[in-house]
PDBQT receptor file of N, H, CA, C and O in Angstrom, charges set to zero:
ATOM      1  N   UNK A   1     104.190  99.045 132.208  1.00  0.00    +0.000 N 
ATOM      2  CA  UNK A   1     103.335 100.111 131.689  1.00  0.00    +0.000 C 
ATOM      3  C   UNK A   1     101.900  99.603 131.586  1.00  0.00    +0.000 C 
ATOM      4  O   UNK A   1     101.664  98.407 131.412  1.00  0.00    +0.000 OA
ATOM      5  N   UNK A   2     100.748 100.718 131.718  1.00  0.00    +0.000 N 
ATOM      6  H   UNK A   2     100.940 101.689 131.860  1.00  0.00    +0.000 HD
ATOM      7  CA  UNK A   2      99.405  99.660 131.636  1.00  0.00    +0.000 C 
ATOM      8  C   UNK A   2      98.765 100.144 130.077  1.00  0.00    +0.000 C 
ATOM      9  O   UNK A   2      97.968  99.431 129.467  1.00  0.00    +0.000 OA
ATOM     10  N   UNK A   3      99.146 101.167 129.676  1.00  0.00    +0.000 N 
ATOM     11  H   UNK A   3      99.794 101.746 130.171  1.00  0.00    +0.000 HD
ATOM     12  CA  UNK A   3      99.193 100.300 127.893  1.00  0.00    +0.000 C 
ATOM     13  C   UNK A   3     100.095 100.443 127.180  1.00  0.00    +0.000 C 
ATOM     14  O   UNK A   3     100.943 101.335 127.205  1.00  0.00    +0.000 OA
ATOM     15  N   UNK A   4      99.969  99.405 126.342  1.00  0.00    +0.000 N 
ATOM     16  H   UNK A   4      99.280  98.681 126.322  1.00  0.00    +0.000 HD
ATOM     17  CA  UNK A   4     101.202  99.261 125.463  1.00  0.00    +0.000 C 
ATOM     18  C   UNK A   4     101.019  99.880 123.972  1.00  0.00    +0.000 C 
ATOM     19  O   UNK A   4     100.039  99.701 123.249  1.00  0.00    +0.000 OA
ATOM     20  N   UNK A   5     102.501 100.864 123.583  1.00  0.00    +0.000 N 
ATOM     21  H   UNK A   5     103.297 101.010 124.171  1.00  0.00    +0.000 HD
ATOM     22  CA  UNK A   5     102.754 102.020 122.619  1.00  0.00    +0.000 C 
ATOM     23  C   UNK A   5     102.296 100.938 121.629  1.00  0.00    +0.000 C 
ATOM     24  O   UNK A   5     101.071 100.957 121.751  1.00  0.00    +0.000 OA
ATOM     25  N   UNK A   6     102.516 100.280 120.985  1.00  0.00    +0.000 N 
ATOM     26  H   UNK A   6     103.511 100.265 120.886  1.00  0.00    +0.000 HD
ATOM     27  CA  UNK A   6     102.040  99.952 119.996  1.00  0.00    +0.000 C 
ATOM     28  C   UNK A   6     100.376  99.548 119.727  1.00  0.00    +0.000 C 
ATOM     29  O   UNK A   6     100.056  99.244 118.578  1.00  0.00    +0.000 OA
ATOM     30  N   UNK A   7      99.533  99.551 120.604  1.00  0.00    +0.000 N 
ATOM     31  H   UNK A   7      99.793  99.797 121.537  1.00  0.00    +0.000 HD
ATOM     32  CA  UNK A   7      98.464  99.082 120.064  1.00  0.00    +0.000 C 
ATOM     33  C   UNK A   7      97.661 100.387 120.598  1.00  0.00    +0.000 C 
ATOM     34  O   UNK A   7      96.481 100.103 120.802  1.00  0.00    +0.000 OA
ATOM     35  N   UNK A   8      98.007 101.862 120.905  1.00  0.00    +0.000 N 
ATOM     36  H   UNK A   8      98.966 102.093 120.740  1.00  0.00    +0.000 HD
ATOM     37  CA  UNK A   8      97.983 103.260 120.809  1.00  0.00    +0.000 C 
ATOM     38  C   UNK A   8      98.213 103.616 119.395  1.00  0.00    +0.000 C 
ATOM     39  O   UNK A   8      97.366 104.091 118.639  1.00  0.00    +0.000 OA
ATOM     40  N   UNK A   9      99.526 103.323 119.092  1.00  0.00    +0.000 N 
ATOM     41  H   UNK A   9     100.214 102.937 119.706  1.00  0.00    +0.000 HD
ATOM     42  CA  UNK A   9      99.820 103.478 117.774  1.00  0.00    +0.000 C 
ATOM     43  C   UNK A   9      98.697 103.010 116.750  1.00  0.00    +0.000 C 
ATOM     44  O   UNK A   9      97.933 103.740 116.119  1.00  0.00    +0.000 OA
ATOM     45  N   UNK A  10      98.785 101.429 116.728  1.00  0.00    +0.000 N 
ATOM     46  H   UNK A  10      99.406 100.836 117.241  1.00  0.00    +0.000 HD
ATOM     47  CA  UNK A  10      97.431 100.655 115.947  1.00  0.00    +0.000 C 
ATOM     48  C   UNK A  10      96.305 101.437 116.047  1.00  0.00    +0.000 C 
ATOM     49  O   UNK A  10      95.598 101.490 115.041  1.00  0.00    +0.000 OA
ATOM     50  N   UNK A  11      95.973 102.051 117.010  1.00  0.00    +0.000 N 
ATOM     51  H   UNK A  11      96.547 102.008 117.828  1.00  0.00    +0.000 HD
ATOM     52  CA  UNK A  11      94.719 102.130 117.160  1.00  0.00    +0.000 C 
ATOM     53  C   UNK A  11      94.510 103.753 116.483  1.00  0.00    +0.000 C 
ATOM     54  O   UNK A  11      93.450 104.118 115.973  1.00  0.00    +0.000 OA
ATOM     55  N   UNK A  12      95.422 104.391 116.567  1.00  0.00    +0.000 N 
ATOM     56  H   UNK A  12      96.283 104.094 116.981  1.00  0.00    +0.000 HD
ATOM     57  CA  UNK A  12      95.574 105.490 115.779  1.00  0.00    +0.000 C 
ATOM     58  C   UNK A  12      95.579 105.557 113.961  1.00  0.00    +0.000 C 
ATOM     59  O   UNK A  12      95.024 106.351 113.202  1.00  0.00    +0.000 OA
ATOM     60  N   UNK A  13      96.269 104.616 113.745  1.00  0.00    +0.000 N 
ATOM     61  H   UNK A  13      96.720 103.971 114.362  1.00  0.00    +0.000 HD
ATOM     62  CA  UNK A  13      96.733 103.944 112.480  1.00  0.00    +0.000 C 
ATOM     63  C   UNK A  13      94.431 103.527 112.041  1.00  0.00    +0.000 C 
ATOM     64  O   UNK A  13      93.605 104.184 111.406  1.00  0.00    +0.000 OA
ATOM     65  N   UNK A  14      94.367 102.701 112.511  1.00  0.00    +0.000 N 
ATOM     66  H   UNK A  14      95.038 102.168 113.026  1.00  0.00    +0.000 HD
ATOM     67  CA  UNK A  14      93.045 102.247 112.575  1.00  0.00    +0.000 C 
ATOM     68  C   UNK A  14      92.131 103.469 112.427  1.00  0.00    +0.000 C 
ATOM     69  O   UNK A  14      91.395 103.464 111.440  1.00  0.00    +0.000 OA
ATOM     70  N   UNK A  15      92.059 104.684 113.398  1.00  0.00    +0.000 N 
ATOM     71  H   UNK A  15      92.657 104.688 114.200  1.00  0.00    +0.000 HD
ATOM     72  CA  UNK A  15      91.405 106.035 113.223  1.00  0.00    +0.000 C 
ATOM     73  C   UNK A  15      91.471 106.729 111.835  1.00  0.00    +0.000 C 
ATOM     74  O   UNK A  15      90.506 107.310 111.338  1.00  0.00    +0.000 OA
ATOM     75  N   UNK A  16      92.608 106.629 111.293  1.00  0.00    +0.000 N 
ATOM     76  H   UNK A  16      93.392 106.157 111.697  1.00  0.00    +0.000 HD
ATOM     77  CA  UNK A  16      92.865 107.275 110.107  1.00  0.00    +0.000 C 
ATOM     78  C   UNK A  16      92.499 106.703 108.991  1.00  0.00    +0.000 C 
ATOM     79  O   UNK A  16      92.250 107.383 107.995  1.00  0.00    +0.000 OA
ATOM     80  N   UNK A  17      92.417 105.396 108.995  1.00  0.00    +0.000 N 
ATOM     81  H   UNK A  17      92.620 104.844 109.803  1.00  0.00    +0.000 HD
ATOM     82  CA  UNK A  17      91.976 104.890 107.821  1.00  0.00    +0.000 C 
ATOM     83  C   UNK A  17      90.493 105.037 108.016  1.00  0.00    +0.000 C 
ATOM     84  O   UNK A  17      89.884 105.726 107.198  1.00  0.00    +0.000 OA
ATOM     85  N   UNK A  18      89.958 104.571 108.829  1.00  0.00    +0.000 N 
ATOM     86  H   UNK A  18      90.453 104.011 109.494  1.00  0.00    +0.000 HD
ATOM     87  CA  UNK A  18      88.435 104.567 108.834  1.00  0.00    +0.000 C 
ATOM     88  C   UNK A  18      88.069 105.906 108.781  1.00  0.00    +0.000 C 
ATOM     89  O   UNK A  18      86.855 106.042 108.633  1.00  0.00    +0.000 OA
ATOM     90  N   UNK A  19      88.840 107.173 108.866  1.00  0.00    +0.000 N 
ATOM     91  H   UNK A  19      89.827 107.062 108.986  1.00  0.00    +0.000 HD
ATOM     92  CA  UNK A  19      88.121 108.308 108.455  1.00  0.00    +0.000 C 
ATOM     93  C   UNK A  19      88.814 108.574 106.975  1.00  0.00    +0.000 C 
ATOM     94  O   UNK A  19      88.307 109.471 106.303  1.00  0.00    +0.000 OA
ATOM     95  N   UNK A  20      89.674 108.021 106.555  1.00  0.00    +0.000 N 
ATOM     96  H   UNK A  20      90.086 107.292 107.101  1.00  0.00    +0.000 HD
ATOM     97  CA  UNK A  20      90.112 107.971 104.643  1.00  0.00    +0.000 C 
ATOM     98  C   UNK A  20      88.693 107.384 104.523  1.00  0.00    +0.000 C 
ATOM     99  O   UNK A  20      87.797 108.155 104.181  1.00  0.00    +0.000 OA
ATOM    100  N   UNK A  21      88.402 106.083 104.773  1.00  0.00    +0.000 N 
ATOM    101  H   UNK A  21      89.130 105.457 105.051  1.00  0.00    +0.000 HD
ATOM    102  CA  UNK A  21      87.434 105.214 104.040  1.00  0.00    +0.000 C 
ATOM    103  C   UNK A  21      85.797 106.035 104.341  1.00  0.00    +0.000 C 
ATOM    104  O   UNK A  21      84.888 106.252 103.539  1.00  0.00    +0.000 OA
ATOM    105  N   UNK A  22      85.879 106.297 105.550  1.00  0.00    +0.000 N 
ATOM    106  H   UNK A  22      86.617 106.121 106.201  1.00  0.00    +0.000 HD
ATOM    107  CA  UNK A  22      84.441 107.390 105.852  1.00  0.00    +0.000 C 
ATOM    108  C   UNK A  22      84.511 108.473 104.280  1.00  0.00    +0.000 C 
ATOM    109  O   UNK A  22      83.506 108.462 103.569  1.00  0.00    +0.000 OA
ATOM    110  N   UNK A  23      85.547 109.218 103.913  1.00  0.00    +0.000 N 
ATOM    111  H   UNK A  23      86.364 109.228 104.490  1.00  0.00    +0.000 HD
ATOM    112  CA  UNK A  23      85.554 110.459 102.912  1.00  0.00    +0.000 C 
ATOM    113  C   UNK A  23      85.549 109.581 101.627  1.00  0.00    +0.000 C 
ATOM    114  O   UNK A  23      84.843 109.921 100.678  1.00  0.00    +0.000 OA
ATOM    115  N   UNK A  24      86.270 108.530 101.575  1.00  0.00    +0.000 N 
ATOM    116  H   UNK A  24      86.843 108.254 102.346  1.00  0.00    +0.000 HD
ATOM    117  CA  UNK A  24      86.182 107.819 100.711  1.00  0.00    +0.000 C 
ATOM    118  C   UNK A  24      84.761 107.482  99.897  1.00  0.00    +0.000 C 
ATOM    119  O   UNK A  24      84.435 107.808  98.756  1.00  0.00    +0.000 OA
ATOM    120  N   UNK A  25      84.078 106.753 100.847  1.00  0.00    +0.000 N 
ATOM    121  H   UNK A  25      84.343 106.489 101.774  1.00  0.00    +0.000 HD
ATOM    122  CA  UNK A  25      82.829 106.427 100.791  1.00  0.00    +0.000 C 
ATOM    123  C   UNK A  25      82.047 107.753 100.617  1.00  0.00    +0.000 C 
ATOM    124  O   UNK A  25      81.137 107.422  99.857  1.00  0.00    +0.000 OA
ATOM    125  N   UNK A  26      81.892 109.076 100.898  1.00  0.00    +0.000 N 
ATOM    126  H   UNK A  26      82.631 109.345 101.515  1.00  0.00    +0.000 HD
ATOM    127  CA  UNK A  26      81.467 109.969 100.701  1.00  0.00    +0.000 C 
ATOM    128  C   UNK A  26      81.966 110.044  99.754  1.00  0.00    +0.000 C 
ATOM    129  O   UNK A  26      81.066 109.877  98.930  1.00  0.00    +0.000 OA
ATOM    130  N   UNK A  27      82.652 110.158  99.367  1.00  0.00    +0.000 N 
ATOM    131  H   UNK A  27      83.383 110.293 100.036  1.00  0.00    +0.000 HD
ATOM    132  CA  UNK A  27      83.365 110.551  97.432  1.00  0.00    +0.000 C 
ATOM    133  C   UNK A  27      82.669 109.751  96.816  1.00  0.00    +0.000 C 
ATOM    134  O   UNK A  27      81.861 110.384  96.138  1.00  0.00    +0.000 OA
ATOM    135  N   UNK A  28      82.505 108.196  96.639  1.00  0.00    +0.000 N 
ATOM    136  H   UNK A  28      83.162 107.682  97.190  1.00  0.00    +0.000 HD
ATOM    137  CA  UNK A  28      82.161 107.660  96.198  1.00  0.00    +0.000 C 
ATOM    138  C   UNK A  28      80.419 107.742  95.785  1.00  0.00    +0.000 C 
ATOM    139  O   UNK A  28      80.031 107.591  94.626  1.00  0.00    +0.000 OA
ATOM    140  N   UNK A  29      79.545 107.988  96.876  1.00  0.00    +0.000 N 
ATOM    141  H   UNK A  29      79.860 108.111  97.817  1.00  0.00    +0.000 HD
ATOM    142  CA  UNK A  29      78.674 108.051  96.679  1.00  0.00    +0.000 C 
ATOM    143  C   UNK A  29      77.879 109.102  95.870  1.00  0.00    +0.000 C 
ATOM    144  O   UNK A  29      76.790 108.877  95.342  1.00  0.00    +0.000 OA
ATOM    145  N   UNK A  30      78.710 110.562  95.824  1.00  0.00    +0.000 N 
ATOM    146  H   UNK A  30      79.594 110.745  96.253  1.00  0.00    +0.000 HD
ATOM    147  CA  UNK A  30      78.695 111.706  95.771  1.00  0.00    +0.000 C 
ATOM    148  C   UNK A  30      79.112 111.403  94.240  1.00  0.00    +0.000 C 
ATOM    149  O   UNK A  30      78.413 112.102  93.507  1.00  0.00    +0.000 OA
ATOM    150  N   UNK A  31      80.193 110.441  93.362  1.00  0.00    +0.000 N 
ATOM    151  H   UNK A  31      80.761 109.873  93.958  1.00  0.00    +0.000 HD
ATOM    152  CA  UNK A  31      80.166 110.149  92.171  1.00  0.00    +0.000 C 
ATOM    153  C   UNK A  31      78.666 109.318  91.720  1.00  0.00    +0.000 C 
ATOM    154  O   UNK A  31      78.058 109.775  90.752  1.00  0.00    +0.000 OA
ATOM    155  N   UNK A  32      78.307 108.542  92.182  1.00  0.00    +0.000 N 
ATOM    156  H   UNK A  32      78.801 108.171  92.968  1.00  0.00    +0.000 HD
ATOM    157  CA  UNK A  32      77.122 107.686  91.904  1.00  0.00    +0.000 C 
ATOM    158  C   UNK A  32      76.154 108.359  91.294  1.00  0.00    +0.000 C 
ATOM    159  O   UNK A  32      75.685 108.159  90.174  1.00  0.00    +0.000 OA
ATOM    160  N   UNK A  33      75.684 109.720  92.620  1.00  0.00    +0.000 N 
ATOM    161  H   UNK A  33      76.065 109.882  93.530  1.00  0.00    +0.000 HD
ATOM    162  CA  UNK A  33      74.388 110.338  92.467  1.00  0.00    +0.000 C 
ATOM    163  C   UNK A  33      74.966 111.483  91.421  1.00  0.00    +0.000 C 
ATOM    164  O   UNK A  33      74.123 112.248  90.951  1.00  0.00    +0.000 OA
ATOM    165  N   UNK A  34      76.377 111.656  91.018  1.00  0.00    +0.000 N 
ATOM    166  H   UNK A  34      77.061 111.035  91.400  1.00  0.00    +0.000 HD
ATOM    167  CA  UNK A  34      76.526 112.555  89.475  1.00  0.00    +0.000 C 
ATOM    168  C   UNK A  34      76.298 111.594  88.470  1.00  0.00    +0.000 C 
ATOM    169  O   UNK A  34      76.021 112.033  87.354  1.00  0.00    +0.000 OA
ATOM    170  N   UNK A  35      76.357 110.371  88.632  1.00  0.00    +0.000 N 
ATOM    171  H   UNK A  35      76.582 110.014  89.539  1.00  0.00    +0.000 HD
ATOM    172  CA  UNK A  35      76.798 110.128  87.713  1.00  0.00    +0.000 C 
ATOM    173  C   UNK A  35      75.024 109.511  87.286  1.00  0.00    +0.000 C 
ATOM    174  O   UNK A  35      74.855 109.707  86.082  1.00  0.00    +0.000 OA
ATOM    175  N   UNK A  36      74.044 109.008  87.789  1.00  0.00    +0.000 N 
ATOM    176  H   UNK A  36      74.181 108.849  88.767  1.00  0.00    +0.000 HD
ATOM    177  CA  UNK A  36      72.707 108.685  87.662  1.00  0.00    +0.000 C 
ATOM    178  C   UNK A  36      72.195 110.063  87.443  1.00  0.00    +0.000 C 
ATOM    179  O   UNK A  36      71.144 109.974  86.809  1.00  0.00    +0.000 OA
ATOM    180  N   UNK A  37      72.517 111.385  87.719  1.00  0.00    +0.000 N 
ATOM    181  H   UNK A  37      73.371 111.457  88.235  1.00  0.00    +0.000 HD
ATOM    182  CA  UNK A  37      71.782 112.751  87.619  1.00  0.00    +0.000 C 
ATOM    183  C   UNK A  37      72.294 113.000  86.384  1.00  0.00    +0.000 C 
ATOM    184  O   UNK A  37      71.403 113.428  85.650  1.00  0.00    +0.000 OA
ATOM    185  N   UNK A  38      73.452 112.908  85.787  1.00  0.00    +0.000 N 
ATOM    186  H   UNK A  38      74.175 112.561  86.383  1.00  0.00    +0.000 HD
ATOM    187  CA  UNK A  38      73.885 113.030  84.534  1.00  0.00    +0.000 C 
ATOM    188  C   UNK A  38      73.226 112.223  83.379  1.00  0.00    +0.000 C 
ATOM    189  O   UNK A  38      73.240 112.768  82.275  1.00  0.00    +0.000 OA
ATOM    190  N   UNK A  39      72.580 110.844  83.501  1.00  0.00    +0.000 N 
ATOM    191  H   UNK A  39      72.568 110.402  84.397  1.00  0.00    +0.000 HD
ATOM    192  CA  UNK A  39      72.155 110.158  82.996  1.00  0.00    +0.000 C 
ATOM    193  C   UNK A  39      70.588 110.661  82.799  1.00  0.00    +0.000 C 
ATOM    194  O   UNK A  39      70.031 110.905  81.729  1.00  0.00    +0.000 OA
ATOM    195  N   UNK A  40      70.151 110.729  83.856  1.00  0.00    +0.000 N 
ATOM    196  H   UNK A  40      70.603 110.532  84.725  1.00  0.00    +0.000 HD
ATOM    197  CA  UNK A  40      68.685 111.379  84.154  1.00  0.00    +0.000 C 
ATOM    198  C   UNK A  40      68.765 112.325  83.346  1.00  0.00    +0.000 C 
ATOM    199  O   UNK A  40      67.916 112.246  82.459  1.00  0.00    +0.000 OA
ATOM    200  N   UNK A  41      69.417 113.172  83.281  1.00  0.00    +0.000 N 
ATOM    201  H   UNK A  41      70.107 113.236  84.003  1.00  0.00    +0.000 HD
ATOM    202  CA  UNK A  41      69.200 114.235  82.661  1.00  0.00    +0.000 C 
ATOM    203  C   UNK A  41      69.856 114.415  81.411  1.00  0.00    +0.000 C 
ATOM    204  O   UNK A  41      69.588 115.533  80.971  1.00  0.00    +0.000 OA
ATOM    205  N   UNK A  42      70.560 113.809  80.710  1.00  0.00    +0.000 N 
ATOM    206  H   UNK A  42      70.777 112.901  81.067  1.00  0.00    +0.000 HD
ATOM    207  CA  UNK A  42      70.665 113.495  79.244  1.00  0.00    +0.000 C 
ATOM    208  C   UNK A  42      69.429 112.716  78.398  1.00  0.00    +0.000 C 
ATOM    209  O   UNK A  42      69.100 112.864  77.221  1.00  0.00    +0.000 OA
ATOM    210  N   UNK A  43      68.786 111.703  79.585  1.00  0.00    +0.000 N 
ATOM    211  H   UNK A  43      69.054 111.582  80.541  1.00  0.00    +0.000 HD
ATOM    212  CA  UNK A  43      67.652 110.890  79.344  1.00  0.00    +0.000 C 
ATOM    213  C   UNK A  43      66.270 111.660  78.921  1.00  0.00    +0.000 C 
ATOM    214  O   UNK A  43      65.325 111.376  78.184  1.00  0.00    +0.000 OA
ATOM    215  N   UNK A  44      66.638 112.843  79.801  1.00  0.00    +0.000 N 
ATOM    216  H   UNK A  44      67.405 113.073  80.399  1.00  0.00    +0.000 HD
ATOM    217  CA  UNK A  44      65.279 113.790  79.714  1.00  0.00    +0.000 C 
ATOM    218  C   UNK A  44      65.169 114.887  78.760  1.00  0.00    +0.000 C 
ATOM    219  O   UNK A  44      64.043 115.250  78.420  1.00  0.00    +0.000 OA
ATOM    220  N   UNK A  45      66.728 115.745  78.053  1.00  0.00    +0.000 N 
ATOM    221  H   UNK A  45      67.643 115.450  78.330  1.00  0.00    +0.000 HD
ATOM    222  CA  UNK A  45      67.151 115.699  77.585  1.00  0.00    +0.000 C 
ATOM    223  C   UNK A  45      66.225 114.942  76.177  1.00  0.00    +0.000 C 
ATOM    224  O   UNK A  45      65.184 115.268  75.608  1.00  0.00    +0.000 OA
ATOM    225  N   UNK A  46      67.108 113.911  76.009  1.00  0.00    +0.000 N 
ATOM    226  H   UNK A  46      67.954 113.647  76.472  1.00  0.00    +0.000 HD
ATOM    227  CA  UNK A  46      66.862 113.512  74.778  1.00  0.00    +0.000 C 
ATOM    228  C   UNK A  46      65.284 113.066  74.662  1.00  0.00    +0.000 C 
ATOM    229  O   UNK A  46      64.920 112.786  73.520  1.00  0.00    +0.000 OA
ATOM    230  N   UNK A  47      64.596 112.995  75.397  1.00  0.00    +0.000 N 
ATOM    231  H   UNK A  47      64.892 113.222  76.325  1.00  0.00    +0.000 HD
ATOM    232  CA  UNK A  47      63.297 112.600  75.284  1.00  0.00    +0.000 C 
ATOM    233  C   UNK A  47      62.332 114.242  75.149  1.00  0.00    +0.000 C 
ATOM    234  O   UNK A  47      61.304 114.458  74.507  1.00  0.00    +0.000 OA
ATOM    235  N   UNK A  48      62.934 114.945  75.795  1.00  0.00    +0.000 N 
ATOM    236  H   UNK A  48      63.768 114.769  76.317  1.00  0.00    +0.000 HD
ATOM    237  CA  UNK A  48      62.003 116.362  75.330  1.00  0.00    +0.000 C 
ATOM    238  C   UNK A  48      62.582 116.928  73.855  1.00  0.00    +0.000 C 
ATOM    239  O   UNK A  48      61.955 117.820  73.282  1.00  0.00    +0.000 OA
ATOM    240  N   UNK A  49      63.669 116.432  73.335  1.00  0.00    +0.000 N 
ATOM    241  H   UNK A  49      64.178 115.708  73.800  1.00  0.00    +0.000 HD
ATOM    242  CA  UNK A  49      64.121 116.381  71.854  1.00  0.00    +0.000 C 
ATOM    243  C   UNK A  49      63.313 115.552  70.987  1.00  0.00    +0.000 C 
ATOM    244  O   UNK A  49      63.005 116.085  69.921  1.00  0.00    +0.000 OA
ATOM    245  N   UNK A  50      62.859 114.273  71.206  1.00  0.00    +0.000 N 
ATOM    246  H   UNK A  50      63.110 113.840  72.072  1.00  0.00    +0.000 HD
ATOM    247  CA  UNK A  50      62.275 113.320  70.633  1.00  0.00    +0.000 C 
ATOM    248  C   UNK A  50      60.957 114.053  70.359  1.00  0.00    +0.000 C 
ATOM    249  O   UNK A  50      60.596 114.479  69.262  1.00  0.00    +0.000 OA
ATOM    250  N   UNK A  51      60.018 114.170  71.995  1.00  0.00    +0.000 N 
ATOM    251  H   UNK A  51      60.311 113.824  72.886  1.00  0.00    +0.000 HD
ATOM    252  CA  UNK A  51      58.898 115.023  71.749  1.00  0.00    +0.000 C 
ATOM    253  C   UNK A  51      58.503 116.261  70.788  1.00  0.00    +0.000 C 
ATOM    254  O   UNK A  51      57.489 116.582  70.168  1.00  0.00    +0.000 OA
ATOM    255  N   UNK A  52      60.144 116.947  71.015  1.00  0.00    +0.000 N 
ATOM    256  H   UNK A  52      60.968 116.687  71.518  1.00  0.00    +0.000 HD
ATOM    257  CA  UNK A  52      59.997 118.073  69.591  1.00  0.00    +0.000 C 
ATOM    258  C   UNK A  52      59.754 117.912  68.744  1.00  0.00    +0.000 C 
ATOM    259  O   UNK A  52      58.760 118.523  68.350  1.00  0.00    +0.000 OA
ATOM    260  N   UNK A  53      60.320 117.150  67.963  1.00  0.00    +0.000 N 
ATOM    261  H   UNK A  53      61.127 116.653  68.283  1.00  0.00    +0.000 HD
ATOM    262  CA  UNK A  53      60.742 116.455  66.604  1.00  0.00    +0.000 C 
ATOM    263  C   UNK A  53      59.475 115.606  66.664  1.00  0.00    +0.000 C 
ATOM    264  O   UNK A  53      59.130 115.490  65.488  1.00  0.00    +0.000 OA
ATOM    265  N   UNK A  54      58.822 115.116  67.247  1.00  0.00    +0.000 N 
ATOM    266  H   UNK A  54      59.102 115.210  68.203  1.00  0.00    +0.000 HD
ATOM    267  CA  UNK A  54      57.331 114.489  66.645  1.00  0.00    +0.000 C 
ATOM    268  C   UNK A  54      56.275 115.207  66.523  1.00  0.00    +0.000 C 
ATOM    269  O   UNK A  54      55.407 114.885  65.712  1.00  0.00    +0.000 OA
ATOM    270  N   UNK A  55      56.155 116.367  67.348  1.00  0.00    +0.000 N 
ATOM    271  H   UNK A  55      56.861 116.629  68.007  1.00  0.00    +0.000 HD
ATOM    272  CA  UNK A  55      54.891 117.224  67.512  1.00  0.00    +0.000 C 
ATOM    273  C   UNK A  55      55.478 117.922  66.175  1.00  0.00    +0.000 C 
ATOM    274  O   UNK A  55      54.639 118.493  65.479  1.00  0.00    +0.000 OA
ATOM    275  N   UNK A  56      56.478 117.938  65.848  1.00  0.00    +0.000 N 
ATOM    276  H   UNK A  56      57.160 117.474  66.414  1.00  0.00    +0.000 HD
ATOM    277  CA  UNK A  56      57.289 119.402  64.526  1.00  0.00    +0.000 C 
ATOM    278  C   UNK A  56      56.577 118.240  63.368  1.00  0.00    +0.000 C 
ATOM    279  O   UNK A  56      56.031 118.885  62.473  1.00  0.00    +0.000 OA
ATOM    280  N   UNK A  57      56.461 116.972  63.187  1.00  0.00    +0.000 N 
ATOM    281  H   UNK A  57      56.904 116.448  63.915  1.00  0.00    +0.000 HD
ATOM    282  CA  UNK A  57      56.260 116.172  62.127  1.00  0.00    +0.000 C 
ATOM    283  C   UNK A  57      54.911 116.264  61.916  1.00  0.00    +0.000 C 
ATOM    284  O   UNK A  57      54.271 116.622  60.927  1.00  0.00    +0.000 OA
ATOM    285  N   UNK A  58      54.571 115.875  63.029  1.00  0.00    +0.000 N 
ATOM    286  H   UNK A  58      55.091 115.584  63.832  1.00  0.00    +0.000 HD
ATOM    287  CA  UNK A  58      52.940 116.064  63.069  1.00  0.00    +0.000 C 
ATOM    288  C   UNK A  58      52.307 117.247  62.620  1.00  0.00    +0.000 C 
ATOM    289  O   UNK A  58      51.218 116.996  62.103  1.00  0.00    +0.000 OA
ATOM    290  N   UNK A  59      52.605 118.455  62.633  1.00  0.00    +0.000 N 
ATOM    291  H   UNK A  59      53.489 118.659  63.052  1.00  0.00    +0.000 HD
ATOM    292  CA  UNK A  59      52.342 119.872  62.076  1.00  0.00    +0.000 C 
ATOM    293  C   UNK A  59      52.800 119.426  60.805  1.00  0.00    +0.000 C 
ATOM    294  O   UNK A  59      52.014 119.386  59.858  1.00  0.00    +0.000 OA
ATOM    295  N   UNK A  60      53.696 119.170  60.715  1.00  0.00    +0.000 N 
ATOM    296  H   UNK A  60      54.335 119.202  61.484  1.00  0.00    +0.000 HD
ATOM    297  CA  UNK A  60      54.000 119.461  58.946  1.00  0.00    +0.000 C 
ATOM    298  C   UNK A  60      53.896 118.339  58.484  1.00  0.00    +0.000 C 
ATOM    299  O   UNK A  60      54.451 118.110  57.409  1.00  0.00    +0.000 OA
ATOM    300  N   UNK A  61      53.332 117.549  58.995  1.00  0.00    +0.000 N 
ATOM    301  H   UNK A  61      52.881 117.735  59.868  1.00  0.00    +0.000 HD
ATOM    302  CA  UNK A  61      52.808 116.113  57.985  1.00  0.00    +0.000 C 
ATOM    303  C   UNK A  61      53.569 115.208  56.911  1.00  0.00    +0.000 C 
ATOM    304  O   UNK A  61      53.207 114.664  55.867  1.00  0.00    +0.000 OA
ATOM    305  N   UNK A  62      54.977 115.288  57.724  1.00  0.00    +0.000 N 
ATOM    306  H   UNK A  62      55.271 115.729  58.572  1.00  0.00    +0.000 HD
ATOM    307  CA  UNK A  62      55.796 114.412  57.289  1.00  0.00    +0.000 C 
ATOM    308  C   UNK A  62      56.427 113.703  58.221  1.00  0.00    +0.000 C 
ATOM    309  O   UNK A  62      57.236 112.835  57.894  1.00  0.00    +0.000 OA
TER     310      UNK A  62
């Protein structure tokens, strides 16, 4: 035979994982940038809270 079933097979076997690990890696990255945008924005969040609460002190002079 001029190729041999098993390294068809392998090489199929090989296709599938590297497109798991391709979606994989898309999942993964796709957690990262939630998970830094979640941060960002609790960060910003709590800093336009902070700003409230000082400009509110500053008016009322306590």
């Amino acid at each position: 035979m001029l190729f041999n079933y098993k390294e068809i097979k392998g090489d199929n076997i090989l296709k599938k994982i590297k497109k798991v690990m391709d979606k994989a890696f898309v999942k993964l990255m796709l957690v990262i940038v939630y998970i830094c945008f979640g941060y960002m924005l609790s960060n910003l969040i709590f800093s336009i809270r902070d700003l409230i609460k000082g400009v509110y002190h500053i008016f009322t002079g306590g």
